[in-house]
N, C-alpha and C positions, 0 to 999 in steps of 0.2 A: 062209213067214211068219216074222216075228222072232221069233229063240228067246227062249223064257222070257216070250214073253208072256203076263200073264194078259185072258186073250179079254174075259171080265165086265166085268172093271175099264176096258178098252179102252173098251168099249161104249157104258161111261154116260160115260167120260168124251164121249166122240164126240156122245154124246145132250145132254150137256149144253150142250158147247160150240155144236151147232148149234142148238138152243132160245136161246140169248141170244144169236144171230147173231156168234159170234165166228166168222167165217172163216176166221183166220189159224192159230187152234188147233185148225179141226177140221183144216187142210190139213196142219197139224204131226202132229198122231193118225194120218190118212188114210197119212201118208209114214214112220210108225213099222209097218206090217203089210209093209215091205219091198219086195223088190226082183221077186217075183213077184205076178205078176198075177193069174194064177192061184187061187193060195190067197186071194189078197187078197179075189178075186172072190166064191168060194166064203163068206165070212163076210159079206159086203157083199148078196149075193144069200139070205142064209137069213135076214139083218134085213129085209128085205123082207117077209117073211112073219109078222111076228112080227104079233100084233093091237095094239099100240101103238102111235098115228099117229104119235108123235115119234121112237121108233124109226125106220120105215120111212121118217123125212123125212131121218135122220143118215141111213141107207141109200141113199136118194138122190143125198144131199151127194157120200158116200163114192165114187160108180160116178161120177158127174158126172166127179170129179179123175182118176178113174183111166179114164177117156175108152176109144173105141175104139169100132171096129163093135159088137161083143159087146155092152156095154155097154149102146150107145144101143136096141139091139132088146130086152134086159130093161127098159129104162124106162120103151120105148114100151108094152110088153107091160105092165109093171102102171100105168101110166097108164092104159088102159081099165078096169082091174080099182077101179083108186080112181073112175073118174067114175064109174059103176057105182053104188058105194057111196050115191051122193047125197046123203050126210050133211056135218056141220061137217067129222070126222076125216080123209074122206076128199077133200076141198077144200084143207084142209092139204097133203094128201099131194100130189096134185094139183099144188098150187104149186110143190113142192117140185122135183118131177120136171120141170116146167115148165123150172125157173129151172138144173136138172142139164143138159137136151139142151141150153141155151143155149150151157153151158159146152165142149162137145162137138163137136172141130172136122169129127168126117165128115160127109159128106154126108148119111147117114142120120139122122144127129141132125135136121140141118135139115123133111128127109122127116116123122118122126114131128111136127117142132110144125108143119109145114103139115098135115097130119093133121088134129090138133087144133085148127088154126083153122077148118077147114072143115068140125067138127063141132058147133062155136060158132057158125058162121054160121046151122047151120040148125037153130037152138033157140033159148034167148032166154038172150045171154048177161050173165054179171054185169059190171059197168066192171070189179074188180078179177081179172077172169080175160082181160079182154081187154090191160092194164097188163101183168100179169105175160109174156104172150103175145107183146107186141108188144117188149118188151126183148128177150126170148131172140130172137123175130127177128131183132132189130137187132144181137146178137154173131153171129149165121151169115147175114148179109146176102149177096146176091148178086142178080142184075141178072132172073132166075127170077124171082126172087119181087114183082116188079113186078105183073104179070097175075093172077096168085092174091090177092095184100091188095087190088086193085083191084075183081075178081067178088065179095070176102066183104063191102067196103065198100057195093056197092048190097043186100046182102041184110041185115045188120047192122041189128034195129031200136031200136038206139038212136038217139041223137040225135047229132050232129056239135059238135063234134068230139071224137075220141077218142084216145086213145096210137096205134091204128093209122090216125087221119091222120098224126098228127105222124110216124110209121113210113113213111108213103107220102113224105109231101113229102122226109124225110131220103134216101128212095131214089132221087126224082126229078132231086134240083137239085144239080148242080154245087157246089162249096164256094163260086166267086163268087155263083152263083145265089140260096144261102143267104140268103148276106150281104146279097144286095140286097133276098130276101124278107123278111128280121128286121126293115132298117128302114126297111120300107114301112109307115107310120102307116095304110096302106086295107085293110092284113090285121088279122083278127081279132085280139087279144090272145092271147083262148082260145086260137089254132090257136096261136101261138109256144109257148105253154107247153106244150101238148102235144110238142113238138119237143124243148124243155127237159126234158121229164122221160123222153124217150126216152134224149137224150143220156147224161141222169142214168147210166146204165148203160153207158154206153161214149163216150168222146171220142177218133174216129179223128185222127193228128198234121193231118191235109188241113185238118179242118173248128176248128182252134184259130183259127187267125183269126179267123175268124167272128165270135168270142166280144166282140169290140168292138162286133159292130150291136147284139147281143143284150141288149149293156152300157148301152148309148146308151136303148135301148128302154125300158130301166128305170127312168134317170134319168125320164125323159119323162112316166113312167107316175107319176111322183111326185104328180103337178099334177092326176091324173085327174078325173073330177067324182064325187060322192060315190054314184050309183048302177052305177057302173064299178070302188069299188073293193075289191070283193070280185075281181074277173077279176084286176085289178094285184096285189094283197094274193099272190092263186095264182100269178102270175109271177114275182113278185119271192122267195116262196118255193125256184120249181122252177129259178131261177137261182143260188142260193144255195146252196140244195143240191147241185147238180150239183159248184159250184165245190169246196165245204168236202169233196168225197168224194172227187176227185181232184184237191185240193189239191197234194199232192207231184209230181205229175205236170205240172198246169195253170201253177200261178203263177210257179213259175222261168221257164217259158218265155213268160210274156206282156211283152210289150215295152213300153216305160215310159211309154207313153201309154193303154196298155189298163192298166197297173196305177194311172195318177192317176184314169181315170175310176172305176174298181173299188173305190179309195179314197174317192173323192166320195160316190158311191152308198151306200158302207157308212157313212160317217159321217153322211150323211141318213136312212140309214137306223134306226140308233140312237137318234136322237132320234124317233120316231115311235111313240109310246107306243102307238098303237091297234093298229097289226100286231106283236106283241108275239112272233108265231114268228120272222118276217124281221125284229125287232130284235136278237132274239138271235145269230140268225146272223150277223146283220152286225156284232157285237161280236164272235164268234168270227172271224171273217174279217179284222178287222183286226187279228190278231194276225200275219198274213200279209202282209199290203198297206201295215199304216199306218205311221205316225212316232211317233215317242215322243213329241211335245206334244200327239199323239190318246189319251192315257192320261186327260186330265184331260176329255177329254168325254165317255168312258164315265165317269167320275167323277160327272160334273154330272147321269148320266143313269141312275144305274144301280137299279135297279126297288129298291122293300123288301123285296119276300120275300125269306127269307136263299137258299134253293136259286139264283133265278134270278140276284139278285145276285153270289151265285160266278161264274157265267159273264162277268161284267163287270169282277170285281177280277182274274179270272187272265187276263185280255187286257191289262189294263191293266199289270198287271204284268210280262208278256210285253213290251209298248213299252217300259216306263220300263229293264228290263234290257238292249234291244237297243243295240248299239253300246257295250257296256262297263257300260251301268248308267247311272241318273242320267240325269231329265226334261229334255231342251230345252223353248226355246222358241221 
């Protein structure tokens, strides 16, 4: 372990940073306990224990990064110990370890969260335990696991559809296949969006194309009738988000016709006072996609409250600096 660490200090920062979902600074903390595994293990494994669920969820974080057989069978092992619990803290916990074996490229990893799915099958599970489920399966995907979400889907009593349809069809269909399914106007909305918020969690390079029918769909969904647009409202959401989380990754590579429709979309989007989440996003996203004469229509549109309004003067501000500074028209 790095010398001169002090362990305590480590800790909380580790607890902290995994409580306000900073990622990038727990994986910066997780990669200061050094170059053994080992010892790394040993401190990572005794916060497991502790009785504070945010503890034992930086714990989680912590073995997730530091991956390996070892690893994935201590998490599988106190994932029973947390469902067990039955409570809020250990639901937490739960998620937590969930969203760790995701991260965990053996085989076993994938092992313990079919496990878990197939302890959810036969109880009555909650939507957001089958979400967080159906992402981690979709980073350890494989052609296996077709049969298993297939038998847990006829037992599953909730209602259809779910993050693990959207998990099945993603396993199902060919990258053309997708494409043809996204825009097919005779599939559900719902099911797409499920699809989209599986995605939300990982965009393999095959399936970036795609992201044109996905695009198309949403302009479409604009127009919807007003008892449909709560399902559009959820779409247009799970499309947005996916985009704006892997944005660095996404938008350089979409090609100039997926980024004028991405454009379109956002700037319809913005004006749309009633879906007030997917306007915001779509103000943030054209800080990615649009043109600098698109600074004066978040302008025209940008909300009173001072908090939300930020979101709309530093996009705009973003356009009007691109290309040197100073608005076209």
């Amino acid at each position: 372990m790095a010398q001169g660490l002090d362990v305590t200090q480590w800790q909380n920062e580790l607890v902290e940073a995994c409580k306000h979902g900073d990622e990038s600074r727990a994986r910066a903390l997780r990669a200061r306990l050094g170059v053994q595994p080992r010892r790394a293990r040993v401190l990572l494994e005794a916060m497991l224990e502790d009785p504070d669920a945010l503890v034992r969820q930086a714990a989680a974080f912590g073995l997730g990064e530091l991956g390996g057989a070892i690893s994935a069978r201590r998490l599988e092992q106190q994932l029973t110990l947390e469902e067990a619990r039955a409570d809020y803290d250990g639901e937490s916990v739960v998620e937590a370890i969930t969203q760790a074996l995701g991260r965990i490229e053996e085989a076993g990893a994938r092992a313990g969260l079919v496990r878990r799915l197939k302890r959810l099958a036969s109880g009555e599970p909650d939507a957001g335990d089958i979400n967080t489920l159906a992402c981690a399966l979709w980073r350890r995907r494989h052609p296996d696991l077709l049969p298993v979400i297939q038998q847990s889907l006829e037992q599953f009593p909730l209602p259809a559809p779910t993050s693990l349809h959207g998990l099945l069809v993603l396993l199902e269909k060919s990258p053309e296949a997708l494409r043809i399914w996204a825009a097919d106007s005779s599939v559900a909305v719902e099911e797409k969006s499920e699809v989209l918020w599986v995605l939300t969690e990982q965009v393999p390079d095959a399936l970036v194309p795609t992201l044109l029918a996905f695009i198309s769909t949403a302009r479409a969904l604009l127009d919807t009738a007003e008892h449909q647009q709560e399902a559009a409202s959820d779409y247009h959401e799970a499309l947005l988000s996916l985009l704006l989380r892997h944005r660095e990754h996404l938008i350089p590579r979409l090609p100039d016709k997926v980024r004028s429709e991405l454009r379109a979309l956002a700037r319809e989007l913005v004006t749309t006072t009633a879906l007030l989440n997917c306007s915001l996003r779509a103000a943030v996203l054209l800080k990615f996609v649009g043109h600098p004469e698109d600074a004066a229509l978040l302008d025209a549109h940008r909300p009173a409250e001072p908090v939300l309004a930020k979101v709309f003067e530093d996009a705009a501000q973003a356009l009007r600096q691109r290309l040197g500074g100073g608005e076209r028209s």
